[in-house]
LOMIZA-773672 format. One record per atom (N, C-alpha, C): residue in one letter; atom name; x, y, z. Coordinates in Angstrom, 3 decimals. Atoms other than C-alpha are relative to their C-alpha. Last residue first. Example, Ala and Ser with C-alpha at 12.3 -4.5 7.8 and 13.67 -1.06 7.14 Angstrom:
<nodes>
NODE;s;N;-0.820;-1.190;-0.060
NODE;s;CA;13.670;-1.060;7.140
NODE;s;C;-0.770;1.090;0.730
NODE;a;N;0.890;-1.190;0.000
NODE;a;CA;12.300;-4.500;7.800
NODE;a;C;0.900;1.200;0.000
</nodes>
This chain:
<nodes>
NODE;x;N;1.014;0.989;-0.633
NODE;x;CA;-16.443;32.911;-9.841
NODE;x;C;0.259;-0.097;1.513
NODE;x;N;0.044;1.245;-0.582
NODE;x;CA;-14.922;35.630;-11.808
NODE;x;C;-0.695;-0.260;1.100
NODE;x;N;0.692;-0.037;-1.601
NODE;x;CA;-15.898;37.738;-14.292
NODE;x;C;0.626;-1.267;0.794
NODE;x;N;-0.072;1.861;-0.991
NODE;x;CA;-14.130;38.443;-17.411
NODE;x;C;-0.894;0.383;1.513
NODE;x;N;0.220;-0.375;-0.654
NODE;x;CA;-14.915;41.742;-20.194
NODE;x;C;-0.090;-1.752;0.700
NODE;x;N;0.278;1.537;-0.780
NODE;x;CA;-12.915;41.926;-23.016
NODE;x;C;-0.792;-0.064;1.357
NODE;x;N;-0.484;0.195;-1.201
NODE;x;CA;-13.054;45.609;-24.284
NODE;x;C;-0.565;-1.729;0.302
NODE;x;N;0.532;0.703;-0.918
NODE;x;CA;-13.489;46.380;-27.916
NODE;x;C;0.524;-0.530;0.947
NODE;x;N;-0.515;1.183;-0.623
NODE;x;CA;-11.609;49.033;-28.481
NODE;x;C;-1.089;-0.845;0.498
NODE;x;N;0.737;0.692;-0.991
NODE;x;CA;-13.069;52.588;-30.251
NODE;x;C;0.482;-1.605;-0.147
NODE;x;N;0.174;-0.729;-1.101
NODE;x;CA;-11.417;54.721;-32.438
NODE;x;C;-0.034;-0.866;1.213
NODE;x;N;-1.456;0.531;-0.701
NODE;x;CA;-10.269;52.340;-34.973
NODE;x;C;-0.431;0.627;1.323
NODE;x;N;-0.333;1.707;-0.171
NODE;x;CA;-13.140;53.131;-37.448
NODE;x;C;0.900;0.116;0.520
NODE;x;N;-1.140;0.346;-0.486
NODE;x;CA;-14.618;56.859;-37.315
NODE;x;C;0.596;-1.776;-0.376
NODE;x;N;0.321;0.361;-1.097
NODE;x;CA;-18.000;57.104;-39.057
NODE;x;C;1.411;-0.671;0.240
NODE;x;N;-1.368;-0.221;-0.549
NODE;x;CA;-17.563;59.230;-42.330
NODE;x;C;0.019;-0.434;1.595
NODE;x;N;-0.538;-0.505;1.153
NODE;x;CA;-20.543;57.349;-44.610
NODE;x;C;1.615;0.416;0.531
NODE;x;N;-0.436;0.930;0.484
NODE;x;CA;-22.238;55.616;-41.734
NODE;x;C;1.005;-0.028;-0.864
NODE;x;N;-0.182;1.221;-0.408
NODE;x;CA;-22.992;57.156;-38.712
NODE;x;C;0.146;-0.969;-0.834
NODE;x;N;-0.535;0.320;-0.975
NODE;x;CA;-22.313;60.614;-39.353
NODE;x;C;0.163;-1.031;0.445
NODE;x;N;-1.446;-0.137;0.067
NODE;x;CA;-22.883;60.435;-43.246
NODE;x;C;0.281;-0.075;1.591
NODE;x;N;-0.681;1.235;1.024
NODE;x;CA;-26.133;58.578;-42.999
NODE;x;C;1.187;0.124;-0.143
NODE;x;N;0.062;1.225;-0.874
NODE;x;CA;-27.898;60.445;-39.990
NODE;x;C;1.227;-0.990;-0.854
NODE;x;N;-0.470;-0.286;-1.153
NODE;x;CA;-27.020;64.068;-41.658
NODE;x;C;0.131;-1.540;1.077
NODE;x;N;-1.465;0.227;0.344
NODE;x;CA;-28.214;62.674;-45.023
NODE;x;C;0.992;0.238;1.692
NODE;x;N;-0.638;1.126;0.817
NODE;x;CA;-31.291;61.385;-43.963
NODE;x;C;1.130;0.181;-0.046
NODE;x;N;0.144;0.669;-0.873
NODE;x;CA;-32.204;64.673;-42.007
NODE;x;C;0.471;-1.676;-0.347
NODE;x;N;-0.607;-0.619;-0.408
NODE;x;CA;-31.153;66.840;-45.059
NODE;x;C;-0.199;-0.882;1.653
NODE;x;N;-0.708;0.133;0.436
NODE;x;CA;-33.435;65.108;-47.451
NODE;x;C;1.387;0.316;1.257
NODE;x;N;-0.166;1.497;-0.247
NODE;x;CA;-36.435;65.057;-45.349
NODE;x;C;1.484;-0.530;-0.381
NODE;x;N;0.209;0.365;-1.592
NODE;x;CA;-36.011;68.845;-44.706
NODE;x;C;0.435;-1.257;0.153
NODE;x;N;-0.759;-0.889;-0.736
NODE;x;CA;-34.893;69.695;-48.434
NODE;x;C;-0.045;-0.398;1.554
NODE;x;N;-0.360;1.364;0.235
NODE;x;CA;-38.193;67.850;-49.701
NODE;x;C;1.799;-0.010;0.834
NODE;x;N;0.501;1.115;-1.249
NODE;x;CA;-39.809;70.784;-48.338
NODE;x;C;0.845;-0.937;0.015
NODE;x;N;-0.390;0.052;-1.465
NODE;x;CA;-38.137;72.871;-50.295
NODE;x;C;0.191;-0.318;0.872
NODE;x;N;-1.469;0.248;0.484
NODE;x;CA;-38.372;71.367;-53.703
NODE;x;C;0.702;0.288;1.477
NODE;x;N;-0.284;1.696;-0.534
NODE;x;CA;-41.849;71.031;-52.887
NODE;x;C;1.437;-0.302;0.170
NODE;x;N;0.976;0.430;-1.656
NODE;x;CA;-42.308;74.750;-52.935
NODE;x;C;0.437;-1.236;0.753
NODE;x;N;-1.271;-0.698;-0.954
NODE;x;CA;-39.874;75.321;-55.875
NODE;x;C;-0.167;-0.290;1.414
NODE;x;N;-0.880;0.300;0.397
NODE;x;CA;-42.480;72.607;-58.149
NODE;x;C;1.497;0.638;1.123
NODE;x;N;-1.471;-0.959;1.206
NODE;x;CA;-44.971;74.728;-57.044
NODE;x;C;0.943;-0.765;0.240
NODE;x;N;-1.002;-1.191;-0.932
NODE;x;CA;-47.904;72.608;-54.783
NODE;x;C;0.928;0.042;-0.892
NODE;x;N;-0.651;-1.290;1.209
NODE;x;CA;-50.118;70.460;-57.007
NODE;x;C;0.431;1.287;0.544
NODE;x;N;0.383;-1.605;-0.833
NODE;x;CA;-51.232;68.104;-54.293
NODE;x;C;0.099;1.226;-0.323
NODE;x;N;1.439;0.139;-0.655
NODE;x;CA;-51.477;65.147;-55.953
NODE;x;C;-0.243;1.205;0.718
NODE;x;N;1.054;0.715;1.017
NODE;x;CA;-48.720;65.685;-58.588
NODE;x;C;-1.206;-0.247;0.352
NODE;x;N;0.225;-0.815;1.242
NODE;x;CA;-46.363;68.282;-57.205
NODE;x;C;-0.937;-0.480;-0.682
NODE;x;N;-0.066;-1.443;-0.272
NODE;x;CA;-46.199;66.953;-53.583
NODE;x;C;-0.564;0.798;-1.166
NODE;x;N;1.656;0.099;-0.596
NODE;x;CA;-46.466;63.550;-54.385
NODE;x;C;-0.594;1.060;-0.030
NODE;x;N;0.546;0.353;0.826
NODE;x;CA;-43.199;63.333;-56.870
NODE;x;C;-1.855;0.603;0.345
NODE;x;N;-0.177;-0.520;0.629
NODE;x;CA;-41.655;65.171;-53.925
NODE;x;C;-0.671;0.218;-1.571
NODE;x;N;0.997;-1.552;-0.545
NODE;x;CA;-42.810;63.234;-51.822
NODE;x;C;0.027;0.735;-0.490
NODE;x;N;1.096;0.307;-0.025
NODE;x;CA;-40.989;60.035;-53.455
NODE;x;C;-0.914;1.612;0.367
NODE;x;N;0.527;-0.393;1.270
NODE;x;CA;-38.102;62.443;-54.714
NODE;x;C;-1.788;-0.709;-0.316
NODE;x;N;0.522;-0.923;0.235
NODE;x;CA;-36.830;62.204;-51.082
NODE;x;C;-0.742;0.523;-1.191
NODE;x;N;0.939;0.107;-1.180
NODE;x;CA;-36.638;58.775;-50.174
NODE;x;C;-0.548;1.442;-0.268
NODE;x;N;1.433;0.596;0.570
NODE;x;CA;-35.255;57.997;-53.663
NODE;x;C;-0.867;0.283;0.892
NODE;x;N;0.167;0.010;0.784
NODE;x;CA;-32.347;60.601;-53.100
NODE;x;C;-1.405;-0.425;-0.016
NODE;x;N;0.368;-1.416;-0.380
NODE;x;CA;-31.647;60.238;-49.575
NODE;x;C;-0.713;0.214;-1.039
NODE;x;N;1.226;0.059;0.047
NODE;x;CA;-31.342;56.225;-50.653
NODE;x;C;-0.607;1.656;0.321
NODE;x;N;1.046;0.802;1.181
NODE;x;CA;-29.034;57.517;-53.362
NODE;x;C;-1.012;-0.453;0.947
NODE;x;N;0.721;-1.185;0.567
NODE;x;CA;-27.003;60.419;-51.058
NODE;x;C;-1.385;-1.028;-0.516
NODE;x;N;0.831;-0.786;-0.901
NODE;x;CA;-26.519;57.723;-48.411
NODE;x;C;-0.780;0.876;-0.869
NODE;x;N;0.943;0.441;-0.520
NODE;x;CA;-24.869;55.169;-51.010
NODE;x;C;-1.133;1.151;1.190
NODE;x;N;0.957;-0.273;1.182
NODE;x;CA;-23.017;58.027;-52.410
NODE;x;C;-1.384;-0.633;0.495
NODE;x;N;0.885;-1.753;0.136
NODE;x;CA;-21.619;58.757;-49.060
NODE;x;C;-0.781;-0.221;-1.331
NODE;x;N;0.245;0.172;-0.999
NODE;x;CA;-20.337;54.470;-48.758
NODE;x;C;-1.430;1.831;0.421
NODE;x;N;1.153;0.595;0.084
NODE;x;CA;-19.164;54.725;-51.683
NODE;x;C;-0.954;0.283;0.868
NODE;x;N;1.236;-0.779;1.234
NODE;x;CA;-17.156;57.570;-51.579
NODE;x;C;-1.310;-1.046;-0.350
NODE;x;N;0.930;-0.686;-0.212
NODE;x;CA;-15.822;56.703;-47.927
NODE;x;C;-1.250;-0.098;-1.057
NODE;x;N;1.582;0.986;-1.025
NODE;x;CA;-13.856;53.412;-48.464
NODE;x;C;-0.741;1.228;0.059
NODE;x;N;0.621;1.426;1.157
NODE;x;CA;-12.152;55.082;-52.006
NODE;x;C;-1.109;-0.506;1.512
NODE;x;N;0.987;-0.523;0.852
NODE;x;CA;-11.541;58.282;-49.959
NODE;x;C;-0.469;-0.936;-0.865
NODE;x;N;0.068;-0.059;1.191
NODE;x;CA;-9.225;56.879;-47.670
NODE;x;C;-1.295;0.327;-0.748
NODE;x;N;0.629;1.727;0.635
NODE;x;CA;-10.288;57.562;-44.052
NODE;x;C;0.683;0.019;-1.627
NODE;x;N;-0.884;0.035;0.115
NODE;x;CA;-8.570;60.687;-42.164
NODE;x;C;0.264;-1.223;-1.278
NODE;x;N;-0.442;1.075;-0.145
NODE;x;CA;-11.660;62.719;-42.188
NODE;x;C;1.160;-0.449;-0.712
NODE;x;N;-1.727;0.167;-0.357
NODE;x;CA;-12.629;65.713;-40.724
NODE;x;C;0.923;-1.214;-0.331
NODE;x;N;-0.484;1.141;-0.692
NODE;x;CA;-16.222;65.266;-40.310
NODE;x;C;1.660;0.139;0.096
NODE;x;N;0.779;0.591;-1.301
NODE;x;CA;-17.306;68.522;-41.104
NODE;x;C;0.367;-0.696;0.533
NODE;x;N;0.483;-0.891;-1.335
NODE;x;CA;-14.711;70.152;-42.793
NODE;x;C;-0.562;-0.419;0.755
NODE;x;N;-0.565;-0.331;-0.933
NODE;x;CA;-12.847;67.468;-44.805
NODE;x;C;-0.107;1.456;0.607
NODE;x;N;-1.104;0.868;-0.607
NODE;x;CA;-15.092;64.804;-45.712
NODE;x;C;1.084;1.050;0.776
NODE;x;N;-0.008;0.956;-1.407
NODE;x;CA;-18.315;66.999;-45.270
NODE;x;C;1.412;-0.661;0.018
NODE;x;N;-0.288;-0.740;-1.244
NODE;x;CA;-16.823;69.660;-48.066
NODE;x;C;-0.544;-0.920;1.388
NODE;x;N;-1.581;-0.494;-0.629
NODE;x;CA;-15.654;67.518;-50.186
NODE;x;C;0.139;1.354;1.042
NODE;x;N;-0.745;1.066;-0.505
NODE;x;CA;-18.634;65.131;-50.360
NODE;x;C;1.205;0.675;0.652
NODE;x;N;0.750;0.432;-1.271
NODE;x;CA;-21.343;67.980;-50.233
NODE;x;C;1.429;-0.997;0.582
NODE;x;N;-0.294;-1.586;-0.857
NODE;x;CA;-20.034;69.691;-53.462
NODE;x;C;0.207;-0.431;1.463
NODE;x;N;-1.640;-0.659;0.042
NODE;x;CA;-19.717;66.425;-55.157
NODE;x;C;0.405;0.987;1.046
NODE;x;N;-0.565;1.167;-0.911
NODE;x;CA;-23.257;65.153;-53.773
NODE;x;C;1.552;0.496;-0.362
NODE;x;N;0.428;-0.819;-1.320
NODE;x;CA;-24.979;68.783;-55.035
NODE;x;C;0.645;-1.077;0.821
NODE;x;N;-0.759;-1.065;-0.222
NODE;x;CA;-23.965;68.135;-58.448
NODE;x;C;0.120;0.293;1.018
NODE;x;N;-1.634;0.344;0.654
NODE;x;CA;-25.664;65.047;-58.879
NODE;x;C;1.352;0.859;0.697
NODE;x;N;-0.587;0.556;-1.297
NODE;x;CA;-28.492;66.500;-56.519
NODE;x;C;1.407;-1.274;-0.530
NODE;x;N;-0.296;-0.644;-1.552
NODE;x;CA;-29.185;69.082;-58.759
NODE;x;C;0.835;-0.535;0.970
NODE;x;N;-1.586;-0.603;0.360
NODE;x;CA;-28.755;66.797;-61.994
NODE;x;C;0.241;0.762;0.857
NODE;x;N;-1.058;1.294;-0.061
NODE;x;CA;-31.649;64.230;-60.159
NODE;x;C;1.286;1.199;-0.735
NODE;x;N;-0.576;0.762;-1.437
NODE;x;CA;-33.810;67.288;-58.752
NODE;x;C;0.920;-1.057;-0.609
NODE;x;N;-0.576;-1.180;-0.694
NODE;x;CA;-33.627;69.260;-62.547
NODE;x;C;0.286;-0.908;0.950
NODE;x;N;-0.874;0.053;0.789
NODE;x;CA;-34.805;65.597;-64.013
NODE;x;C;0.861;1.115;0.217
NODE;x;N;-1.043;0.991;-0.994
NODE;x;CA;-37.456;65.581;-61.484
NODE;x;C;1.218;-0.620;-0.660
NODE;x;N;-0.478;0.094;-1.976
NODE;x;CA;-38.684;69.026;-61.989
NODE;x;C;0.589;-1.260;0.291
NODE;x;N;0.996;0.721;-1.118
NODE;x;CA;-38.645;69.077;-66.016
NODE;x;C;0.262;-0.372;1.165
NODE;x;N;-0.403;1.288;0.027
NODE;x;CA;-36.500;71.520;-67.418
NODE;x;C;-0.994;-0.685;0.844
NODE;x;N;0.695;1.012;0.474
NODE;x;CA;-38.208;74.627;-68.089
NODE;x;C;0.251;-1.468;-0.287
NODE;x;N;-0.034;0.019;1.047
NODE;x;CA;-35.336;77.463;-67.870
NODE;x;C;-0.881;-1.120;-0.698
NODE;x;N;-0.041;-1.143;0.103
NODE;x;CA;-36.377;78.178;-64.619
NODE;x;C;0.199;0.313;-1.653
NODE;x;N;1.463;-0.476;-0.120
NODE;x;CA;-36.694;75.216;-63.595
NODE;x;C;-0.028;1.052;-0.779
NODE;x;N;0.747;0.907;1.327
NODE;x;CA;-33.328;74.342;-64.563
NODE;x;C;-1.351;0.260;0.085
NODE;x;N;-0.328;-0.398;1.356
NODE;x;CA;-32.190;77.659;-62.460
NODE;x;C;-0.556;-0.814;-0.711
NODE;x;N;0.781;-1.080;0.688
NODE;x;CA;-34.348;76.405;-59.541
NODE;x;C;0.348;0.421;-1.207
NODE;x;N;1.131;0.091;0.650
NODE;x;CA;-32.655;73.338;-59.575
NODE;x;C;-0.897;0.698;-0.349
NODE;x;N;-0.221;0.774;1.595
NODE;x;CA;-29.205;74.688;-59.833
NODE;x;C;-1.565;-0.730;-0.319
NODE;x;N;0.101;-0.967;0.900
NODE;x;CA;-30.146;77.019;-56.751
NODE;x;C;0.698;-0.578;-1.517
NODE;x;N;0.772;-0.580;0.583
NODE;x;CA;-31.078;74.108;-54.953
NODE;x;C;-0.135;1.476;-0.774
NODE;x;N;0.717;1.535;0.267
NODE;x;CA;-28.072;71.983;-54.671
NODE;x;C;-1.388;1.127;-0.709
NODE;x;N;-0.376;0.080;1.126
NODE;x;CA;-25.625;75.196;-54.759
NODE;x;C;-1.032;-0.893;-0.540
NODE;x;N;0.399;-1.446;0.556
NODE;x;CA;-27.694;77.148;-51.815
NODE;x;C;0.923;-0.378;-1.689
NODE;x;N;1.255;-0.270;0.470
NODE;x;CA;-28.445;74.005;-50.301
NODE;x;C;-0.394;1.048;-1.100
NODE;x;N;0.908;1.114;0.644
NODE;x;CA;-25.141;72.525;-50.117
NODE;x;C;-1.641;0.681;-0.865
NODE;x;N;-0.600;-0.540;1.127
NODE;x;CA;-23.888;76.079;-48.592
NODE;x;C;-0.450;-1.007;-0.894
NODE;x;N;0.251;-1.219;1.061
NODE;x;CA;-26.176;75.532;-46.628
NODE;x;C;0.450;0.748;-0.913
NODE;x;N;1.552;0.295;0.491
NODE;x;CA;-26.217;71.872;-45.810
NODE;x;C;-0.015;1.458;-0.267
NODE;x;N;-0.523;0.572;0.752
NODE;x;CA;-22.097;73.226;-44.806
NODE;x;C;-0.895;-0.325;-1.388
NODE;x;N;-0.746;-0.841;1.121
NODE;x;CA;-23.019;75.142;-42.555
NODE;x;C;0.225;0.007;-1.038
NODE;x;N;0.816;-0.719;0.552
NODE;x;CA;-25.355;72.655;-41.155
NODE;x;C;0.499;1.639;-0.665
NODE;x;N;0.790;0.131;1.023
NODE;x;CA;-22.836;70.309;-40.952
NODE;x;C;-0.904;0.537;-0.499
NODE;x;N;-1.039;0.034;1.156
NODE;x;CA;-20.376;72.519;-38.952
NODE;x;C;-0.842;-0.608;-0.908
NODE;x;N;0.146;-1.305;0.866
NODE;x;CA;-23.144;73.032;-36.855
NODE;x;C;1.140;0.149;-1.416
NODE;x;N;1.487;-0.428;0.747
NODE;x;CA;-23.408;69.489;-36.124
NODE;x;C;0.069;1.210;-0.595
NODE;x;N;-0.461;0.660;0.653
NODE;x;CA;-19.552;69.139;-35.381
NODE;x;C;-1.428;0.159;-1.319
NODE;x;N;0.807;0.784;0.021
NODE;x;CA;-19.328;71.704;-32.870
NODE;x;C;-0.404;-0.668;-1.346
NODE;x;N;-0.332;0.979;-0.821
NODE;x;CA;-16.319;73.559;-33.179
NODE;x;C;-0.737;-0.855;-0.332
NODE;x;N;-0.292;0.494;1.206
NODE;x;CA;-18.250;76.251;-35.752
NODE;x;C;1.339;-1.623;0.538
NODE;x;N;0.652;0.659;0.987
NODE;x;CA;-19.814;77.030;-32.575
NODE;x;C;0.268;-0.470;-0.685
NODE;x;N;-0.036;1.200;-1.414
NODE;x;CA;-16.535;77.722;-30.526
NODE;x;C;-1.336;-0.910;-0.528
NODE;x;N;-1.240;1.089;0.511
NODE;x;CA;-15.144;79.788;-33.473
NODE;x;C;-0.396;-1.440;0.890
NODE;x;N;0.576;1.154;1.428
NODE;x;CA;-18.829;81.667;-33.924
NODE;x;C;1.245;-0.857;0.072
NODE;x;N;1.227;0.747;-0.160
NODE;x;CA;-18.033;82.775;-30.017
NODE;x;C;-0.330;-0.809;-1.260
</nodes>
């Protein structure tokens, strides 16, 4: 049964977002932890956390056959707007709303993780050749 799940392509990414999560954010808690400032922890977190992420989406999740020069851009680009989209709220979170630094870190985790999931399937490791465009004639 987990072989027929771990099939499915989504769950494979969210296997994956947790092992992500559990290196991404347990490096920012540690800098926290040692008093690094929260959005200087989130940017070396999620440094670290796009390596981890790249080699395990290219070849567990997606499976891919692509050269790694057209991908890596292409995944960084996703991590970076993931990145700015997520560190906005994040910024918000801790500064207007003065929720714990770990708290927000969580949350941000949701938005982050929905971005990236849209950006690598459809843009980052998104098949190319697969699919034929078909001519399509009519006649009169």
């Amino acid at each position: 049964m987990i072989k027929q799940i771990l099939k499915k392509q989504e769950f494979r990414f969210l296997f994956v977002g947790g092992l992500n999560t559990l290196v991404g954010y347990g490096i920012y808690a540690l800098l926290l932890f040692f008093q690094v400032n929260y959005l200087i922890a989130n940017t070396i977190s999620t440094i670290i956390g796009i390596g981890h992420s790249y080699l395990w989406n290219r070849f567990y999740t997606f499976k891919s056959k692509e050269k790694a020069s057209k991908e890596i851009l292409k995944f960084i680009s996703v991590y970076a707007i993931s990145y700015i989209l997520g560190t906005i709220p994040l910024f918000f979170l801790k500064n207007f709303l003065q929720i714990s630094p770990y708290i927000a870190g969580l949350i941000n985790l949701v938005l982050t993780t929905l971005i990236s999931w849209f950006g690598h399937k459809n843009f980052s490791f998104r098949k190319t050749g697969g699919a034929t465009c078909q001519k399509i004639t009519t006649k009169y």
